[in-house]
N, C-alpha and C positions, 0 to 999 in steps of 0.2 A: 505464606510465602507466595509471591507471585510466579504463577505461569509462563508470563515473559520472559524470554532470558536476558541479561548484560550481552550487548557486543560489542567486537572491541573496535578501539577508533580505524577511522575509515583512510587509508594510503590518500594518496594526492591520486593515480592512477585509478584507485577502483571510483574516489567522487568522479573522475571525466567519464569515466565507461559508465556511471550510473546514471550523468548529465546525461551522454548521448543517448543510454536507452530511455532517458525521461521524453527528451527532442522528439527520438523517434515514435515513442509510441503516441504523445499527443499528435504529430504531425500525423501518423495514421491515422487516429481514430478520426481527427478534422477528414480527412480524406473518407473515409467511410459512415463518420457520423451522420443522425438524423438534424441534427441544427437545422432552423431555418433562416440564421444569422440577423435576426430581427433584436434591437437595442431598444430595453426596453429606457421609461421616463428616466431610470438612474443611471443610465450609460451602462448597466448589467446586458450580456449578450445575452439572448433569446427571451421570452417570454418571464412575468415574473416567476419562481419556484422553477424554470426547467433546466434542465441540466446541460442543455446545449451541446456545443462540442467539445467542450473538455470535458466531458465525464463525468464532474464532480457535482453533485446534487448542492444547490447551494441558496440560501434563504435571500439572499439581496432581492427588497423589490414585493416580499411576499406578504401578506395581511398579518394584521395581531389578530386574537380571539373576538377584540369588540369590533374588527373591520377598515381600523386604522391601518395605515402603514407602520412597518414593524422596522425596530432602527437594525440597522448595517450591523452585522457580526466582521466582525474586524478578524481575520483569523490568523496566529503567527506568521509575522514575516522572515524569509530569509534574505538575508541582506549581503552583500558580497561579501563584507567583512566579518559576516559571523563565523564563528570558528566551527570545527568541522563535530565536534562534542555537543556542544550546542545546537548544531543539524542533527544531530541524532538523540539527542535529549527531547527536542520538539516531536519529531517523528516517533518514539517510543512512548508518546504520551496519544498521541493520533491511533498509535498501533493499540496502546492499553486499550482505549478506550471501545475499543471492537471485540478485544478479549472478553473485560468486563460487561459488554452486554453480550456474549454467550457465541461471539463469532470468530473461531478460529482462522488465524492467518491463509491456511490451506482455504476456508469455506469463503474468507474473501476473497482471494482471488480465483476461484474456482466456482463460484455459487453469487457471482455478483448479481444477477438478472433473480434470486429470488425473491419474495416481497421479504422476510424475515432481513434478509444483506443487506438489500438497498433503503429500507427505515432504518436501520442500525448505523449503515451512511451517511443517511441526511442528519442525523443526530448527533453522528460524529464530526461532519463536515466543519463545523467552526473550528475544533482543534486541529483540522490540515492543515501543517504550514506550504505557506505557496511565495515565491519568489517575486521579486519586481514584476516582472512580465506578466506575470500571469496574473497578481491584484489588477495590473493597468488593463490586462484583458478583460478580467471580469467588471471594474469600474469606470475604467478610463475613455470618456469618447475622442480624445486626443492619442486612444492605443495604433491607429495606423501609422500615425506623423512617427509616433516613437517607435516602431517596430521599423521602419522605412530606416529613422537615424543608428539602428543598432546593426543593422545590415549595412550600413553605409562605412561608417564606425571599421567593422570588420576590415572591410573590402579596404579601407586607408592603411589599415594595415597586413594587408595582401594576403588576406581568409577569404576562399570563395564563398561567402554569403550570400543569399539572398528571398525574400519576401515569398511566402508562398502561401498564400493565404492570408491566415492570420498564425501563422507560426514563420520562426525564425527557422531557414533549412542551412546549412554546413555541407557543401559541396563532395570533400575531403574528409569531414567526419571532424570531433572535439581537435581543436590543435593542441598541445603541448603546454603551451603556456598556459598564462589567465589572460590573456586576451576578450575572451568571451563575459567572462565577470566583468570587469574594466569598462569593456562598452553597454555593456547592458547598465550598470549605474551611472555611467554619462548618460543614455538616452533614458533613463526612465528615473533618473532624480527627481524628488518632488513628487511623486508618486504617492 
């Protein structure tokens, strides 16, 4: 019997509050991270192997065991129109996979900085799913033009957005609608 438990599906209210706390905390960590925003040969930010400013320890860019280049791990996408089950079917496969190598939820987020967490991270990493934005951040060297069009996007439709970085900021906080899903796969289709 597994560990993990079933949760039940996610309100339209709790995915926005969990959007914005997603916004917020990347848009902090960029503000406090060590990034040196350096793009390496694959359009991957930072160095190959470093985790930059999102946090996530991520293989793009890194050697194979003979010294070659090692191909792209493609890691689940969420796509606007993935259903909200489906967001959490991926995410509880991401979360397994931390359980089964021996690292409870509490010692992830509370023990992330020790070597045991952060290998059991990098190893997990492929099964993070990540959203439009954030593939076109890690791959994308065309991610400014499209983070610039999904601010823009917004503001047409009269959301105080705007570019801060390299994250999207919400002046007012998630609006109500899907506005925000809506522009983000205008500006970052093709992706």
């Amino acid at each position: 019997m597994s560990r993990y438990r079933q949760m039940r599906p996610v309100s339209r209210l709790a995915e926005l509050l969990l959007a914005a706390l997603a916004v917020t905390a990347i848009g902090l960590s960029a503000g406090c991270g060590g990034g040196d925003g350096n793009t390496s040969a694959t359009g991957a930010r930072g160095p190959a192997g470093d985790t930059g400013d999102s946090g996530v320890a991520s293989i793009v860019g890194s050697a194979g065991p003979d010294g070659s280049p090692s191909p792209q791990v493609e890691r689940p996408l969420i796509r606007p129109d993935t259903s909200a089950e489906e967001q959490e079917r991926l995410m509880n496969l991401w979360l397994q996979c931390f359980e089964d190598n021996g690292v409870s939820e509490m010692e992830r987020k509370t023990r992330a900085d020790t070597p045991q967490v952060r290998q059991v991270a990098e190893d997990c990493a492929p099964l993070e799913p990540e959203r439009l934005w954030q593939r076109s951040l890690r791959l994308d060297p065309e991610y400014p033009d499209k983070l610039l069009a999904w601010a823009e996007c917004l503001q047409d439709r009269g959301i105080d957005a705007f570019v801060d970085g390299d994250f999207l900021s919400l002046a007012d906080g998630l609006p109500a609608g899907t506005e925000v899903e809506e522009c983000e796969a205008e500006a970052f289709s093709g992706s």
